[in-house]
ROSENU-647662 format. One line per field, with one value per residue (C-alpha): residue number from 1; residue in one letter; x, y, z. Coordinates in steps of 0.05 Angstrom, whole numbers, plus 5000, padded with zeros to 4 digits. Layout:
// ROSENU-647662
resi = NUM,...
resn = a,...
x = X,...
y = Y,...
z = Z,...
END
This chain:
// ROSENU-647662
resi = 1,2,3,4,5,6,7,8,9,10,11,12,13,14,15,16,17,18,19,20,21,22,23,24,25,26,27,28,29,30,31,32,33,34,35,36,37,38,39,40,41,42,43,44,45,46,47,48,49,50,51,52,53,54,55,56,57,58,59,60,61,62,63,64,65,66,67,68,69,70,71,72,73,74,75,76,77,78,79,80,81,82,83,84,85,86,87,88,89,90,91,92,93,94,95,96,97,98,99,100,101,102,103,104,105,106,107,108,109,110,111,112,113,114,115,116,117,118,119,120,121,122,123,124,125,126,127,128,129,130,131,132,133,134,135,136,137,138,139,140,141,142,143,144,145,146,147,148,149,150,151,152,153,154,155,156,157,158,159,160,161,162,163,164,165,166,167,168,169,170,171,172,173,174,175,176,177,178,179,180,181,182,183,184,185,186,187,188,189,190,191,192,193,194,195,196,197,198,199,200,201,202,203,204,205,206,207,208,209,210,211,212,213,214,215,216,217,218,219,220,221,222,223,224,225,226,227,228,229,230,231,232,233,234,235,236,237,238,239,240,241,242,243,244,245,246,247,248,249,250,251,252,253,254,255,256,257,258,259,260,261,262,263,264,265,266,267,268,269,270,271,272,273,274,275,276,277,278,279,280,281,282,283,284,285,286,287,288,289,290,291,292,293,294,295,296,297,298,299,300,301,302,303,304,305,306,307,308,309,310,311,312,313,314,315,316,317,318,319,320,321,322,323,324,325,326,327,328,329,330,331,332,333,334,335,336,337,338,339,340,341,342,343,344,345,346,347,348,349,350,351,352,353,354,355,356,357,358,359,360,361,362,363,364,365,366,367,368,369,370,371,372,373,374,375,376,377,378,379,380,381,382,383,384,385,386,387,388,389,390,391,392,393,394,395,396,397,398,399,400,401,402,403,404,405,406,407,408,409,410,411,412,413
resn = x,x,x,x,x,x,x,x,x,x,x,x,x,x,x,x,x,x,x,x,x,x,x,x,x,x,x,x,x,x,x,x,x,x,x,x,x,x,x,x,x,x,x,x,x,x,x,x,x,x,x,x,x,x,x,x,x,x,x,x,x,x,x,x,x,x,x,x,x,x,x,x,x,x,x,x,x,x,x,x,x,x,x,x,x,x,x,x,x,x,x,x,x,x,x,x,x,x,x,x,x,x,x,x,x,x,x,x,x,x,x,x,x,x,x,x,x,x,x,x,x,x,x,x,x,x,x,x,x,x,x,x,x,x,x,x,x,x,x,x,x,x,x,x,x,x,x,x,x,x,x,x,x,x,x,x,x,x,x,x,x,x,x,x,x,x,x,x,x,x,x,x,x,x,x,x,x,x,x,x,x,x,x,x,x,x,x,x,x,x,x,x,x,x,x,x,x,x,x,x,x,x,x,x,x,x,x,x,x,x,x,x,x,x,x,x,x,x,x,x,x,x,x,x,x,x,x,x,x,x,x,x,x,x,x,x,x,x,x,x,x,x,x,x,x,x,x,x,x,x,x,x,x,x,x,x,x,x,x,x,x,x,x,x,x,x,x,x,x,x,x,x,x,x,x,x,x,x,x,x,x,x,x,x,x,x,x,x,x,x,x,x,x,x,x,x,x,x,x,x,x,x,x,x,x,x,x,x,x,x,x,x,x,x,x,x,x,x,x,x,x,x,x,x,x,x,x,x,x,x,x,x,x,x,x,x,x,x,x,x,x,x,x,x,x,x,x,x,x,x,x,x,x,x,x,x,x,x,x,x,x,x,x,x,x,x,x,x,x,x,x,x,x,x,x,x,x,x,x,x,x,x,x,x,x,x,x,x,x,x,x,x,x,x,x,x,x,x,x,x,x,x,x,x,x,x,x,x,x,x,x,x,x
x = 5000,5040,5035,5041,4969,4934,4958,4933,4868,4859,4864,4823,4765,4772,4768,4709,4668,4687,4661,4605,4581,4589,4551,4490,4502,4499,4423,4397,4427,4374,4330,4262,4270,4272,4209,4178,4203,4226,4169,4117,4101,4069,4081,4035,4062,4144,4122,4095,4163,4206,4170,4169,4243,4250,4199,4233,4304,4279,4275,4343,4374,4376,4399,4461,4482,4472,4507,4565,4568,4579,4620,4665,4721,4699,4676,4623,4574,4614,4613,4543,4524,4586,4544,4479,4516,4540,4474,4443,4442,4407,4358,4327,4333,4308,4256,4247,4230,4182,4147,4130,4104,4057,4040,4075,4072,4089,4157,4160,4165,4214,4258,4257,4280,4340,4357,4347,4399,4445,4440,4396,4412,4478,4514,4510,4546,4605,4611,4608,4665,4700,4693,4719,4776,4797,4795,4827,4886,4902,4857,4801,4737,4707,4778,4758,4682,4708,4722,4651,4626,4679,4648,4585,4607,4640,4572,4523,4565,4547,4483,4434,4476,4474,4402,4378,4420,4390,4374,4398,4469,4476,4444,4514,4560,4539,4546,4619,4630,4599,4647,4711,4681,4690,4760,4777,4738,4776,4850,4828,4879,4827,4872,4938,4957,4928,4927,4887,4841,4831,4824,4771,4726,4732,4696,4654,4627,4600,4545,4485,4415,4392,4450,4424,4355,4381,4396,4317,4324,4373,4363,4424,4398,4332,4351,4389,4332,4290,4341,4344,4270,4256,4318,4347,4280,4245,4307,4315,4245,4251,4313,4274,4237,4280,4308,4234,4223,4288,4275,4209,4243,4275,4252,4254,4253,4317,4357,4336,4368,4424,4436,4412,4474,4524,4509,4506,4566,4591,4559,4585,4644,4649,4609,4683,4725,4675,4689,4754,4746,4690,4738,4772,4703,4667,4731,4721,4654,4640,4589,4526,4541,4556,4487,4460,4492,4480,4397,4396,4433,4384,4310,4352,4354,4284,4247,4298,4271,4198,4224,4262,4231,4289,4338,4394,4361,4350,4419,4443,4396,4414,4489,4488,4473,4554,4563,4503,4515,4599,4583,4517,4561,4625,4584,4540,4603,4635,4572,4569,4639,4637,4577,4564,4604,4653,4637,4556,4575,4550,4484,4479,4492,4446,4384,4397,4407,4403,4337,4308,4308,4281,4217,4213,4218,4170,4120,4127,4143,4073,4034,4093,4081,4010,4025,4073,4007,3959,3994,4061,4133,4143,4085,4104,4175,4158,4116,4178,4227,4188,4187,4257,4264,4222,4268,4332,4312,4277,4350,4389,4361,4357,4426,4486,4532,4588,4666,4670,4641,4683,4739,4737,4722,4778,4824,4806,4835
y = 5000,5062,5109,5174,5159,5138,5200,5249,5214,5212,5288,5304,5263,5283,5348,5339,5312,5366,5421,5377,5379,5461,5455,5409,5444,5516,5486,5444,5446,5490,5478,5460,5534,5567,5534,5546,5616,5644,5608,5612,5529,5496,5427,5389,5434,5422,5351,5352,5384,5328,5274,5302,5307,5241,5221,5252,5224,5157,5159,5190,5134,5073,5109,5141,5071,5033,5093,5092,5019,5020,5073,5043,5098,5151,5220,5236,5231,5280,5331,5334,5328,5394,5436,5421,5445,5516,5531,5516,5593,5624,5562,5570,5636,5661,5600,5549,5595,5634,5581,5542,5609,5611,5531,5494,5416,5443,5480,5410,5365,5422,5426,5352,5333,5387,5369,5300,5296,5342,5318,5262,5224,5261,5231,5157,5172,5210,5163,5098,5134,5142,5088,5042,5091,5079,5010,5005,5061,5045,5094,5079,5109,5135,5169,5214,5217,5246,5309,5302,5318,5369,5407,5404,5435,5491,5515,5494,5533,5602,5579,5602,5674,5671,5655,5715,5768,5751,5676,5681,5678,5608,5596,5637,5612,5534,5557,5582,5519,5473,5512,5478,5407,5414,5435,5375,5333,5342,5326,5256,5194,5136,5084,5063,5056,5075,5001,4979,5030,5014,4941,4962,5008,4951,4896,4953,4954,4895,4901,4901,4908,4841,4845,4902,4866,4806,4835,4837,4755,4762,4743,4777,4842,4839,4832,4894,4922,4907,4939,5003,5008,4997,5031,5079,5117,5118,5153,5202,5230,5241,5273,5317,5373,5357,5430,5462,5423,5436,5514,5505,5484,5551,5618,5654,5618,5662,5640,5570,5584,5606,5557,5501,5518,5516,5450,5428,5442,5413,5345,5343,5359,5300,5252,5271,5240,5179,5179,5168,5118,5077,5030,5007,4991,4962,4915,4890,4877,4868,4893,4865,4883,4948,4955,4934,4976,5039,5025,5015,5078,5115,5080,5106,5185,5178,5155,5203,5255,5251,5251,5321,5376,5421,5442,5407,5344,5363,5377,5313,5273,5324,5305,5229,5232,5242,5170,5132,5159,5142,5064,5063,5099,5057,4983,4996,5004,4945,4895,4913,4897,4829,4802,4831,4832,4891,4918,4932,4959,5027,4999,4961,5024,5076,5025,4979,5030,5098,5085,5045,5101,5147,5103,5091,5169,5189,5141,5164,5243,5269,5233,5235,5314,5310,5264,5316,5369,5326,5291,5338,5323,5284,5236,5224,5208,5159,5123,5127,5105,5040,5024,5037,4988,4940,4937,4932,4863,4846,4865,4814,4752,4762,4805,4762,4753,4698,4680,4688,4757,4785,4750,4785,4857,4850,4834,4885,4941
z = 5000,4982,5042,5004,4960,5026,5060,5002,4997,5074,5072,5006,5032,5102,5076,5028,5084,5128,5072,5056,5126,5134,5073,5105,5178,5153,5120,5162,5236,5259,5195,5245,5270,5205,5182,5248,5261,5191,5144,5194,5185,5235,5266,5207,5156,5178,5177,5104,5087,5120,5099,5024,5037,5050,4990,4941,4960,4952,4877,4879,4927,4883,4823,4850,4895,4825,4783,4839,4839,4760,4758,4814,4833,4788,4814,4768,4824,4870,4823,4808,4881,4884,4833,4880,4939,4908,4887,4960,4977,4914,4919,4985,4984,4924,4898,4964,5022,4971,4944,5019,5039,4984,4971,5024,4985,4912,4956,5000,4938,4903,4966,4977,4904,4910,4980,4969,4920,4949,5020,5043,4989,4975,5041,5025,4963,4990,5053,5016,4963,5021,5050,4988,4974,5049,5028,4959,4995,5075,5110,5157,5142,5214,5219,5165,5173,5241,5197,5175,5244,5251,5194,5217,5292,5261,5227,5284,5328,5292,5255,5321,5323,5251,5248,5299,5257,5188,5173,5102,5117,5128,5058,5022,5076,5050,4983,4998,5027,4970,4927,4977,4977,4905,4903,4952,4909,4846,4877,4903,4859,4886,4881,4900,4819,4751,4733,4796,4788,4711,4748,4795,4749,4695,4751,4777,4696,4690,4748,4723,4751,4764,4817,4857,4846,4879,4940,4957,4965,5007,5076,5112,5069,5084,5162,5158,5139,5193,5236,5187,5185,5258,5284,5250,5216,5280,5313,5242,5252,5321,5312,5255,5300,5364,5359,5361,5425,5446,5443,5477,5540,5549,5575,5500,5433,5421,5477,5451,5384,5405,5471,5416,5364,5417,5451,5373,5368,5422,5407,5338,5364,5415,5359,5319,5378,5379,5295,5323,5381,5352,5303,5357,5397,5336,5317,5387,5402,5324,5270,5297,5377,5346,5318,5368,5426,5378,5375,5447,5461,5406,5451,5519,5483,5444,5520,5563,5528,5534,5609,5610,5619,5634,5600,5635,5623,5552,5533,5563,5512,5461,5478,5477,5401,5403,5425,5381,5322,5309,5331,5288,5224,5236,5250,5193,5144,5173,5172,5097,5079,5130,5094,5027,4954,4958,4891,4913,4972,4950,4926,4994,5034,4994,4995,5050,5097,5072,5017,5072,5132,5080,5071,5136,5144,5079,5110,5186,5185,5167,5221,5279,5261,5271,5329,5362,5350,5383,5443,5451,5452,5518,5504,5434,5442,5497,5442,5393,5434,5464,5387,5370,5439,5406,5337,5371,5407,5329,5307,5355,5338,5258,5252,5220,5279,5267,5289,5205,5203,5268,5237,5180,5201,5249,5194,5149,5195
END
């Protein structure tokens, strides 16, 4: 493995992610607020726009995993999704926020088929790149996803000061940064030689559909999915309007914003040293246990905060995100490459997992909305979390968990 090609791509892609995630932080860290605050939607209304969100993305989902797959180390992908990103700012602000204040679905599905391919969508792509670059070069991917989270911190930090001054600003500050990811982008060499990336791209051609298809008789697939579904959704549309409930708990709404994109940033920042920590954990315990432990941890926030009521208690279930997510992120990424064919493993990530939370979200964000309206925050999150509970102990008994598997994941670092 030639050292000085796994060192240039470790800090290209570390710093892609980090300017992708300024990008996605400076839009969408305190995004519940701005609809709430700045729009003027209410709790139904933000729902309609999530869920659309996620709606839209799913058309978007299998294409680019399938694309990605085919294209194998090529960047085409990454600079479509890098034109998206610079154009963020004159989008929302001139056509998006217009448009929801005038017909809130027709500027739900437009802002879901943008966002969805820039963002929701968007991620899988750029992790899964990096994580089979890291792969094909000597890196490991949660030590540069940790940059990801990094990104994000620096922008949620400012977003709630930002946001009181003139909530616009974060729109051209994640165009500015879309226009970095780029520049990061283009530098990358994916593989240690021309000849094994010619090698690599040349396998990666002759996927074809009815491979991806396959994957849907797949046992070990579909039981990821259970977990994805069950799991991970439940805990992404919770996670959706957290901030508005979060801001609730406080004597103003502005002190809310603000106090909300400083501890933020502080979680992102500590979910960056758990980027960093969780390989070693997830190696250990392996890919399953590391599901596993992350869902639990997700039912423990979801129920602790239907409980808090203060906003000490808040913050501590606001904070504990920093520890789920990095196992969840890392295990995820290691299950795949333990149990599936290396050369779908974008196609596996983007639908297994990322395609299958945004059903799960498309199908769920309306009604939790309406369900948040009806019975409030504390009650409803006590309902989501005994059903992320339920999922996890689904997840344990169908999950692949075998000396093979560990073997394997532990040799692979």
């Amino acid at each position: 493995m030639h050292t000085k090609v796994s060192k240039r791509n470790y800090w290209l892609l570390s710093g892609a992610l980090l300017t992708f995630f300024l990008t996605w932080s400076f839009c969408f860290s305190i995004f519940s607020i701005w609809l709430e605050q700045f729009v003027g939607l209410n709790g139904e209304e933000r729902g309609i726009v999530f869920g659309l969100s996620a709606f839209c993305a799913l058309f978007v989902l299998p294409i680019y995993g399938y694309l990605q797959d085919k294209l194998g180390l090529k960047k085409h992908i990454l600079y479509f999704i890098a034109g998206l990103l610079i154009l963020v700012g004159p989008f929302a602000i001139y056509l998006y926020s217009p448009l929801l204040k005038t017909n809130v679905w027709l500027g739900a599905a437009l802002g879901g088929v943008y966002f969805g391919m820039a963002f929701s969508a968007g991620v899988g792509v750029i992790e899964s790149y990096v994580d089979r670059v890291g792969r094909m070069t000597g890196f490991e991917f949660g030590r540069a996803r940790m940059w990801g989270s990094i990104g994000w911190a620096i922008a949620a930090f400012f977003t709630g000061r930002i946001f009181n001054i003139n909530p616009e600003l974060n729109f051209w500050l994640a165009s500015l940064s879309g226009l970095l990811f780029l520049t990061c982008v283009a530098f990358v060499v994916p593989a240690a030689s021309h000849k094994e990336e010619e090698r690599f791209d040349k396998e990666s051609a002759a996927l074809n559909i009815s491979d991806a298809l396959h994957l849907f008789k797949n046992n070990k697939f579909l039981a990821m999915a259970v977990y994805v579904i069950g799991v991970a959704t439940v805990y992404g549309v919770y996670d959706q309007q957290f901030s508005t409930y979060f801001a609730s708990v406080f004597p103003t709404k502005e002190e809310g914003n603000a106090m909300y994109g400083y501890l933020n940033s502080l979680q992102v920042l500590l979910e960056a040293l758990g980027m960093f920590l969780a390989p070693f954990l997830v190696n250990r315990i392996g890919a399953k246990n590391g599901l596993i432990l992350a869902g639990a941890i997700m039912a423990l926030r979801i129920v602790g905060s239907g409980y808090a009521d203060d906003n000490y208690t808040i913050s501590l279930m606001k904070l504990l995100h920093a520890v789920e997510l990095p196992i969840m992120l890392v295990a995820i990424f290691k299950y795949i490459s333990a149990t599936f064919e290396a050369h779908l493993s974008a196609t596996i990530y983007l639908v297994g997992f990322v395609f299958m939370a945004q059903i799960g979200a498309a199908a769920l964000s309306i009604g939790v909305g309406m369900m948040y309206d009806e019975l409030g925050f504390q009650l409803s999150y006590k309902i989501l979390g005994a059903v992320v509970g339920f999922f996890v102990l689904v997840s344990w008994l169908v999950l692949t968990n075998d000396k093979t598997q560990n073997k394997k994941i532990q040799n692979s670092n």
